[in-house]
TIDREN-92037 format. One record per atom (N, C-alpha, C, O): y, x, z. Coordinates in steps of 0.05 Angstrom, whole numbers, plus 5000, padded with zeros to 4 digits. Layout:
<atoms>
YXZ/...
</atoms>
This chain:
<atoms>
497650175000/500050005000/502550175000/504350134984/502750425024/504650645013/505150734990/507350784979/502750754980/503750814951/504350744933/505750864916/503350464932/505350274918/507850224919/509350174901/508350244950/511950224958/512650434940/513950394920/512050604946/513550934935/514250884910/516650904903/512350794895/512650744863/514450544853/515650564832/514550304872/516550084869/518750274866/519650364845/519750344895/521350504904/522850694874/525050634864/521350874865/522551064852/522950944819/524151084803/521750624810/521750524791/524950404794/526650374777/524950344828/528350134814/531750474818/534050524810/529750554832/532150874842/531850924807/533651064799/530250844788/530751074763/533350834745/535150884729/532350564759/533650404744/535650364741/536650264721/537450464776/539950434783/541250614782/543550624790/539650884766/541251154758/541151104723/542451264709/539650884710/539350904684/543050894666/543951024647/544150674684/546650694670/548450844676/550450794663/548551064695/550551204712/551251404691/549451544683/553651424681/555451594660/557551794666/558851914649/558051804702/559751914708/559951914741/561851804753/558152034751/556352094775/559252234797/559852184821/560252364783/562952454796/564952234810/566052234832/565152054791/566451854804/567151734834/569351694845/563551694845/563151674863/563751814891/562651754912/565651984888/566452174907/569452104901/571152294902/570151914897/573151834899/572551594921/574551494931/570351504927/570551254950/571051504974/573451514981/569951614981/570151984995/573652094999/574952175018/574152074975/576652264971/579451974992/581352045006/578851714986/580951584993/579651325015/580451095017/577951425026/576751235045/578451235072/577551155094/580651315069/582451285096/583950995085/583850785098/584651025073/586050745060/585350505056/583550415041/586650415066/586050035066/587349855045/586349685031/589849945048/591749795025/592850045003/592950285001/593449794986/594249974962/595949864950/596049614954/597950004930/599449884908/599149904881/598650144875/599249724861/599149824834/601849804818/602949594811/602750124811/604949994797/605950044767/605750244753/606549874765/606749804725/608949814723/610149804744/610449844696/612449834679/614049654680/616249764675/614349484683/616049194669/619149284687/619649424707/620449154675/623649094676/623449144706/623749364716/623048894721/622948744749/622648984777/623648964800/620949204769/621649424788/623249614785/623049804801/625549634764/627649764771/629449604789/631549714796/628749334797/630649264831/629849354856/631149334878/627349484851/625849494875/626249814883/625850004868/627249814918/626550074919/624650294923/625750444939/622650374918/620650404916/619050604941/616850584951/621450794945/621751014960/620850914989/619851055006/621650544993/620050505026/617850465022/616550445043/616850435005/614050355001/612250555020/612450795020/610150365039/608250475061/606750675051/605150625033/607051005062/607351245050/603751275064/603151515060/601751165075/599551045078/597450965062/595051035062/599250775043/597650595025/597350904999/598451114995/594850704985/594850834958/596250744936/596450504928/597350984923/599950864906/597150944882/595451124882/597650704863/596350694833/598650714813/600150524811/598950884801/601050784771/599150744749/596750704749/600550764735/599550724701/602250804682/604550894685/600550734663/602050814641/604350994642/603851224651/606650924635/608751074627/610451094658/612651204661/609050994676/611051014717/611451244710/613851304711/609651464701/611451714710/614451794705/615851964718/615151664686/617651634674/619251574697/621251704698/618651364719/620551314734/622551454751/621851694750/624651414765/627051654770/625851814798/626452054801/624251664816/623251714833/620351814838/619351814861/619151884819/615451934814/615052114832/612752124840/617052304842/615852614851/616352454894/615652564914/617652214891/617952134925/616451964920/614352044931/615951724909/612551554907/610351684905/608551564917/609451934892/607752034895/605151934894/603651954913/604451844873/601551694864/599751844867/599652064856/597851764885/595151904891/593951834852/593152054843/593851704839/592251684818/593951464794/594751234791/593751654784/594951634754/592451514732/590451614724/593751214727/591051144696/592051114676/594351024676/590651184653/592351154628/589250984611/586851034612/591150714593/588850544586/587150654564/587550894563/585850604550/584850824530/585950714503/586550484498/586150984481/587251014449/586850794446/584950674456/588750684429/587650364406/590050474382/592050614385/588850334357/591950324343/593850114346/593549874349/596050274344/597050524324/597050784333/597651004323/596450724353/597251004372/594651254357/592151224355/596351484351/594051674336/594051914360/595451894380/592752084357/592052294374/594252424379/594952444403/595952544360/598652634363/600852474380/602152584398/601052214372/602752134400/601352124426/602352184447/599252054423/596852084456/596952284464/596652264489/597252614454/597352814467/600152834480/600552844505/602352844456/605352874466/605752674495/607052734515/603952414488/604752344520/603752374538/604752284558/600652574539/599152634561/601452904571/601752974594/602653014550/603953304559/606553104574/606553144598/608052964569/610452824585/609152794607/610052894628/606052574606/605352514642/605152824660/606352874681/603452984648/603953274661/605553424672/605453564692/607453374653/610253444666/611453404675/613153574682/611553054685/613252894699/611852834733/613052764754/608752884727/608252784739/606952924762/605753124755/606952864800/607353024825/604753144816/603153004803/603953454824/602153554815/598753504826/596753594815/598953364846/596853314866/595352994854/593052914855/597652884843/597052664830/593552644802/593752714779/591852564812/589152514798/590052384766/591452184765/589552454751/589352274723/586052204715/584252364715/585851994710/584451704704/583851764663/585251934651/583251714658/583051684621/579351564615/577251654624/580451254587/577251274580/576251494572/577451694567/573751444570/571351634564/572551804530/572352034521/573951534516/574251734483/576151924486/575152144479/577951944493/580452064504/580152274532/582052324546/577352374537/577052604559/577552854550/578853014562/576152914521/577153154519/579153204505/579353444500/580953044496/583653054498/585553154513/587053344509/584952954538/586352954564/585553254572/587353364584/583153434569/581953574584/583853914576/584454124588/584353804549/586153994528/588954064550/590154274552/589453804565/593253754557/593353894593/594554094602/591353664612/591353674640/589753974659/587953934676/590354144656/588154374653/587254384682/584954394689/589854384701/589754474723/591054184735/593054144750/588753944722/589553694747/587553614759/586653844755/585953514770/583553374774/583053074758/584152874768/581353044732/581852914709/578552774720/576452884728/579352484715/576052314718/576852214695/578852254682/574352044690/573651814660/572651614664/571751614686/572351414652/571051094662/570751024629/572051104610/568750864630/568450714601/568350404604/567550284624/568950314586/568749954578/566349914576/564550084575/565849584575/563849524568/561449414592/559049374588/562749384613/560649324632/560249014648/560248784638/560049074667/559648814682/559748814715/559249014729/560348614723/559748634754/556948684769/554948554762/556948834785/559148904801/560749124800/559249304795/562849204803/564649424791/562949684804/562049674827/562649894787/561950084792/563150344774/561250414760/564750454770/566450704766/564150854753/564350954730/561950864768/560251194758/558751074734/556951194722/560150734728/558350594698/560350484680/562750514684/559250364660/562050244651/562950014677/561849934697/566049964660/566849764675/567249534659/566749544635/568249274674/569549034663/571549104632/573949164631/570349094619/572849154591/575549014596/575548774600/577549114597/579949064604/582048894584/582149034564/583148754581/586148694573/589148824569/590848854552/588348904600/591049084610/590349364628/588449404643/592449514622/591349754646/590749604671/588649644684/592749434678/592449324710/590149344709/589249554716/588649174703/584749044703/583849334710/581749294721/584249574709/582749784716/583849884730/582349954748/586149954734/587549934771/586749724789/587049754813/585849544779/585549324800/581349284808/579949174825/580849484779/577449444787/577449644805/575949644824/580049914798/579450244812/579450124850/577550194864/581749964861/582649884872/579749804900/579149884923/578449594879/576949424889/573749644896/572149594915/573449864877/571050034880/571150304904/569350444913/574250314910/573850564931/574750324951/576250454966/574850094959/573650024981/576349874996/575949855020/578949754987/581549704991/580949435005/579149284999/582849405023/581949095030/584348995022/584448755027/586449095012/588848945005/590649104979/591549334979/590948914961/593049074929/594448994927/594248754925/597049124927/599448944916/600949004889/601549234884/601448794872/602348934851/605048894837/605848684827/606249134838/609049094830/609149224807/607949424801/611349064790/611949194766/610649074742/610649194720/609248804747/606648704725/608348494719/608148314736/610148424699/611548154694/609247954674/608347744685/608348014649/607247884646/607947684622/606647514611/610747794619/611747594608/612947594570/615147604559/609847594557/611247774533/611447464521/612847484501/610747244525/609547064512/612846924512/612846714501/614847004520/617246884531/620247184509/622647144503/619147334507/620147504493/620247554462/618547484445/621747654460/621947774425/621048054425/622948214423/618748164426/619048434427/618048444460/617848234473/617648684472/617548754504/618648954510/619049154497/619348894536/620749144555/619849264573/617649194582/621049484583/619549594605/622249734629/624649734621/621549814652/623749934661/625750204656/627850254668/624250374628/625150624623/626350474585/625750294570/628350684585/629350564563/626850794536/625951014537/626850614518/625150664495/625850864480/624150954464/628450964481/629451194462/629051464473/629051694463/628751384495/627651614506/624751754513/622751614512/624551974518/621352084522/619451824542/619751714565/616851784513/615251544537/613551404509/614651404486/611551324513/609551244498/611351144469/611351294449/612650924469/614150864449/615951024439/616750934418/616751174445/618251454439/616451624414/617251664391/614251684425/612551804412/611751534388/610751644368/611751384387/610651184364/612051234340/611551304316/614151184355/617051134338/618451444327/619951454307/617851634341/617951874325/615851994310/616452204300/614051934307/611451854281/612051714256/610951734234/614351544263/614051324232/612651094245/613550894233/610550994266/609250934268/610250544277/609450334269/611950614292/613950304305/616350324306/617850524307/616950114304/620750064302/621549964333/620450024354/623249814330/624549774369/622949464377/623249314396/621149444355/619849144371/616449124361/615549024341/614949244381/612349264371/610549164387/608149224388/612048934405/609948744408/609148474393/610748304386/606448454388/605748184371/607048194342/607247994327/607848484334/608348464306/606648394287/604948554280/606848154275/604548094257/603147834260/602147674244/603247844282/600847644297/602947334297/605347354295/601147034300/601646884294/602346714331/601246764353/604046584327/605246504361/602546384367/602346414392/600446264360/598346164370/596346454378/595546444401/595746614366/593746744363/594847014387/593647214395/597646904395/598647014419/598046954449/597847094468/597846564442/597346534466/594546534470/593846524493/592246544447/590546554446/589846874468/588346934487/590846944460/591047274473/591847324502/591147524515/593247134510/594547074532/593046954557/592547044579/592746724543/589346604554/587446764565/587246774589/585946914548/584147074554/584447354576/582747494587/587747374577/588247584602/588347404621/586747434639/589647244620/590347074648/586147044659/585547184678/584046874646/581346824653/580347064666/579147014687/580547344660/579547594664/581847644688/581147784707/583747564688/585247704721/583747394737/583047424760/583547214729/582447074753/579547104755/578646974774/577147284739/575247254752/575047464766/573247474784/577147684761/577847844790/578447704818/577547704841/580147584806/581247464831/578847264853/579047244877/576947144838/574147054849/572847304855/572847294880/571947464850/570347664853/571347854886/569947954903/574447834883/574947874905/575647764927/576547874947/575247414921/574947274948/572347224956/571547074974/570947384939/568047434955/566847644974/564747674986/569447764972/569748074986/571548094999/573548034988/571848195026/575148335046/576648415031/577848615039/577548315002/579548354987/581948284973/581848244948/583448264981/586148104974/588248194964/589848324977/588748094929/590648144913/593447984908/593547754900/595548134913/598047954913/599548004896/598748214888/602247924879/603548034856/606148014883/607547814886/606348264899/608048284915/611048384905/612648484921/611548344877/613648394867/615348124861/614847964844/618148104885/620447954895/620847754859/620947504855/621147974839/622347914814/620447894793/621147974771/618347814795/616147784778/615947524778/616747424799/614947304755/613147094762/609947124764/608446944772/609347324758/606747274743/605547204763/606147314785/603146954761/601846724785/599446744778/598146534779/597947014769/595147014770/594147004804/592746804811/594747164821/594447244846/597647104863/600047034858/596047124882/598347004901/600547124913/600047334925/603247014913/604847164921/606347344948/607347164963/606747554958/607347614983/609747714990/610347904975/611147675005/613447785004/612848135026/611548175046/614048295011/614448505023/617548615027/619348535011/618148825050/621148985045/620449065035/618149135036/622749125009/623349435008/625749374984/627049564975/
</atoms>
């Protein structure tokens, strides 16, 4: 009968290592297990009111995208930096020029995040950062060292990263949400300057309005839809868990998650 266990045993241990793509990962629940709460912060307009600098120096700060840009990056000090992965238009040449901007802008202790296509890219630009990878394509339950939930938005992978090293509370500032209401989108750093669209637009690649170019007002909200379903089966997933997501940004609407008021 022992030996049967044993064999059970080492049949499901092979099964639960069969999908594991990035075994490293798993030493980030390790690296930030002091932390309970966390922040994720994004781009949009609505956090240049906010001051950012009180933000609970405790919590884990998440950015994305283009935050490093922000005036204050080197006093927020993001334990982990994510960047969503290549799509077009974006070609390798603007993807590098902006991995070299996050590099340079960004506090040196700070982790960078990148999908799996875009590692050895990143591996080129980030020499001397501590650089992880994650791939699309998965399923619940969130697990980092496999793929994950295929995303929408960077948030969705700040908010899976959030939920896998173990947070009992996210707040997220800076996520407006609101392209469906716009001509074009904004962000808090101006576009003429060094920052993802910067690099597009000095390619030939985009002009000053490259959201939804092309695309039909239905096949927008069609698009819209489908982010909003995917932040709420987060949002289930983590009322099944000590986990609680708020869009704690004063100047935001976005009403996927519930709202909280915080200082600052």
């Amino acid at each position: 009968m022992t030996k049967v266990f044993k064999l059970i045993r080492a049949k499901v241990k092979k099964l639960l290592k069969k999908d594991v793509l990035f075994p490293e990962n798993t030493e980030l629940k390790n690296i930030f297990s002091s932390h309970s709460k966390g922040f994720i912060l994004g781009s949009a307009p609505s956090i240049n009111k906010l001051d950012l600098k009180k933000l609970d120096k405790d919590a884990l700060m998440i950015s994305m995208g283009n935050f490093h840009e922000h005036p204050d990056i080197k006093t927020i000090n993001p334990q982990v930096h994510i960047f969503a992965s290549s799509h077009p238009p974006i070609t390798e040449n603007v993807f590098k020029n902006w991995f070299a901007r996050a590099e340079e802008m960004l506090p040196k202790d700070t982790i960078v995040f990148v999908e799996q296509k875009d590692f050895e890219l990143a591996k080129s630009v980030f020499k001397s950062r501590q650089l992880y990878q994650y791939a699309y394509g998965g399923n619940f339950p969130i697990d980092f060292s496999k793929r994950i939930v295929s995303p929408t938005t960077v948030a969705m992978v700040a908010i899976q990263l959030g939920y896998y090293m173990g947070l009992e509370e996210l707040n997220l500032l800076g996520i407006d949400h609101d392209w469906q209401n716009k001509e074009g989108y904004f962000h808090f750093y101006d576009h003429s300057k060094p920052s993802l669209e910067f690099y597009l637009k000095q390619d030939g690649i985009i002009t000053e309005k490259p959201a939804f170019t092309g695309r039909q007002p239905k096949e927008r909200l069609y698009s819209y839809c489908r982010t909003y379903k995917l932040y709420e089966s987060f949002k289930m997933k983590a009322n099944s868990r000590n986990f609680e997501i708020y869009n704690a940004d004063p100047n935001s609407d976005f009403d996927a998650f519930e709202k909280k008021e915080i200082t600052i």
